[in-house]
N, C-alpha and C positions, 0 to 999 in steps of 0.2 A: 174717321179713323185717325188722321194727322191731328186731331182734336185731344184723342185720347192719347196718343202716344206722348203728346208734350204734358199734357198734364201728369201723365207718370212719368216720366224725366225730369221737372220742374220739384226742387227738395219743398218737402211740408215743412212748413213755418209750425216752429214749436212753441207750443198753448200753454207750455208750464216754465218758461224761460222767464228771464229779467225784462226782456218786452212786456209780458204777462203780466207782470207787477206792475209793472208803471201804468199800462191799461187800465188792469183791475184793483188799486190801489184807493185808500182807504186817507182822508187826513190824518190819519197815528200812523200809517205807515211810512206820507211821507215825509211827516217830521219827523221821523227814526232815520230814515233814508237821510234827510239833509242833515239833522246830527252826524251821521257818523262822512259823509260829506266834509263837515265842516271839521272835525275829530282828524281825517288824512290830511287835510290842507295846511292847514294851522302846522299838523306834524312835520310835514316835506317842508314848510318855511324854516320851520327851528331847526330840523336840521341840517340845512344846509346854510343858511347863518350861520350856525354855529360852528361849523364845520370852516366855514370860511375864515370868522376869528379864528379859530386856531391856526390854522396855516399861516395868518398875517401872526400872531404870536411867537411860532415857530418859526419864522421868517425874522423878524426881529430878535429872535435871542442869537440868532445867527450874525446879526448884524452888529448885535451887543460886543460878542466873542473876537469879531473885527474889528472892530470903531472904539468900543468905548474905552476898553482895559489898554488897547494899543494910545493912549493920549495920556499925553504928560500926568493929567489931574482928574479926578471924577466930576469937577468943574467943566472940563474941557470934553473928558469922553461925554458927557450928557449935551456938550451944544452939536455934537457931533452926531448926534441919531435925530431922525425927524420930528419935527412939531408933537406930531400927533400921536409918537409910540408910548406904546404903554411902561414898557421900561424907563424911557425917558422920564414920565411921570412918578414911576418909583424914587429913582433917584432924583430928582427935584424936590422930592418932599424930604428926603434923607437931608439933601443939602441944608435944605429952609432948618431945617429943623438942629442943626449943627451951627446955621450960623446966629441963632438965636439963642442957644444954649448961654444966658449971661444972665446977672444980678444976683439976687437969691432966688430964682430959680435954679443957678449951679451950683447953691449950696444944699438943696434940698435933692435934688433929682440928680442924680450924674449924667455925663455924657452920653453914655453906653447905654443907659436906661430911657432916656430922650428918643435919641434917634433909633432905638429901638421901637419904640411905641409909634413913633412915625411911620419907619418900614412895618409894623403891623398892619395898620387901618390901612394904608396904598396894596398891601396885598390884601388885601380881607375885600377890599370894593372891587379889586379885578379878579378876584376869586369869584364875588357876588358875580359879576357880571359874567363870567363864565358858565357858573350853573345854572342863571337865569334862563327859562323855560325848559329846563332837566327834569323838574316834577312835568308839568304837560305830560312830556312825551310817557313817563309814567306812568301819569294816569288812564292816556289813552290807552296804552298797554294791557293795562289791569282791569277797565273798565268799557273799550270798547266790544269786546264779545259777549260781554251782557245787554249793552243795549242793543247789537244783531239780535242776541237770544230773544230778550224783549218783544221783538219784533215778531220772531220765528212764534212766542209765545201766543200775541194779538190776532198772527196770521190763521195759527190753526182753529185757535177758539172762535173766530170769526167765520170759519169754513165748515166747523162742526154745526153752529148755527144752522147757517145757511143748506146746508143739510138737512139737519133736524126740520126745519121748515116749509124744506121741497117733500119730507118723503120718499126720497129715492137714495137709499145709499148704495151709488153703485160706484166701481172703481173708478172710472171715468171724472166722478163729483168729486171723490176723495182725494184722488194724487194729485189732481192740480192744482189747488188752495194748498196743499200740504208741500208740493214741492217749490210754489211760490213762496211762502214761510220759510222754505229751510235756506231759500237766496237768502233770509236776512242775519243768518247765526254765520254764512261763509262772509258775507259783505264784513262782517263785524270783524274776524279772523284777519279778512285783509288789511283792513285799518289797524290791526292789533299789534301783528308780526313786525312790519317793518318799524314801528314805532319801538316795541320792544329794543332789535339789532340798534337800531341809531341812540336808545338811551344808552346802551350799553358798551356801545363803540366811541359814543362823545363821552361818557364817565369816565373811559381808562385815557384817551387824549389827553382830558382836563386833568388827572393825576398825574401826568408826565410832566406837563406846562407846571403843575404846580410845585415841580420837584425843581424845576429850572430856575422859578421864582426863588424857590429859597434858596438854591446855590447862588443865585447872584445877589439876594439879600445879604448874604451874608460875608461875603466877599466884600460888599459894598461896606457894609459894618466896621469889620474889620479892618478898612482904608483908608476910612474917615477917620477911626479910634486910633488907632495906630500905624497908620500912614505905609499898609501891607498890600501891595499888589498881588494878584493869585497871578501863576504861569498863565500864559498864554500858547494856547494848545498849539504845536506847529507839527506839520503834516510830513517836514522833512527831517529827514535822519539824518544822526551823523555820519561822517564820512567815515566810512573803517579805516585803521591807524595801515600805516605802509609797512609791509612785513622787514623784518628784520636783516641786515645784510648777511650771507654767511661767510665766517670768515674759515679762508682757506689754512 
């Protein structure tokens, strides 16, 4: 009697679950399985890479806005950011590229047009390097819930088989090859979604960072060319004027 009452308290382990797949699993299933595996992983690295450049980017124009424009010379603000900023990089290349401007190279090319092409290429390879892995996560997007499908598709027609074969089409044979197949169209969904959000959320990041970029390109430009500081944003106000005496 205590025999029976535990085994009906004890839950039944479900025969058409993700367990069930890994069981009764097939090699095309579960190379589809480690594709889309390998389709999340890949995803959650780029995006949080990516994710992390930007904040160090964002973090650096912050630093830009303090350090650099606050120093006597763009000479000066640029030894003043670290080694490794990519700002820093920008302007290094402006610099080089300004102090090189001599011979018949400054007869043919002007100033403005030089160190313009310079500040091009330094933003164009930190741009590159920004969008670098933005198609991936794309792609998974677009093409992870066709290889679940895929799957979903291998699963049933393998089940239909195996059917046909037994002779016995009864519900019992049917829903559970069928609902092990439809694990592989939701698997694909999950790998799909979040890849989709993070392309979409690092795209509009990367269009802020690259609005930042040309504000300071062009500031930079302008400094070098014509020796023009832009303000320097300050948080404090002025002081309101002292009211007027009245006279009596």
């Amino acid at each position: 009697m205590d025999t029976e009452v535990a085994a009906a308290a004890a839950p039944a382990s479900n025969p058409y679950g993700f367990g069930a797949l890994i069981d009764h699993g097939t090699s095309v299933s579960y190379t589809i399985l480690g594709i889309l595996l390998i389709m999340s992983l890949v995803s959650w690295y780029i995006t949080f890479t990516k994710y992390w450049d930007q904040y160090r980017l964002g973090k650096s124009a912050r630093n830009v806005e303090k350090n650099f424009w606050a120093a006597g010379s763009a000479r000066e603000g640029a030894d003043r950011l670290p080694k490794d900023d990519d700002f820093r990089a920008i302007a290094e290349s402006a610099l080089r590229a300004a102090a090189h401007h001599e011979g018949r190279l400054g007869d043919r090319i002007s100033l403005r047009d030089w160190v313009d092409m310079a500040l091009t290429r330094a933003v164009d390879n930190l741009r590159s390097k920004l969008s670098g892995g933005l198609s991936f996560l794309a792609t998974v997007g677009s093409t992870a819930p066709f290889v679940g499908l895929l799957g979903t598709v291998y699963g049933i027609l393998n089940a239909l088989i195996k059917i046909g074969l037994s002779g016995q089409p009864s519900i019992d044979k049917v829903a559970g090859p069928v609902g092990e197949a439809l694990i592989m169209t939701a698997l694909g969904l999950v790998v799909a979604v979040p890849a989709v959000f993070a392309y979409n959320i690092l795209l509009k990041r990367n269009k802020a960072i690259e609005d930042i970029m040309r504000e300071f390109t062009g500031d930079l430009e302008a400094n070098l060319i014509g020796g023009v500081k832009p303000e320097v944003r300050s948080s404090v106000r002025p002081a309101a004027p002292a009211p007027a005496a009245v006279k009596k």
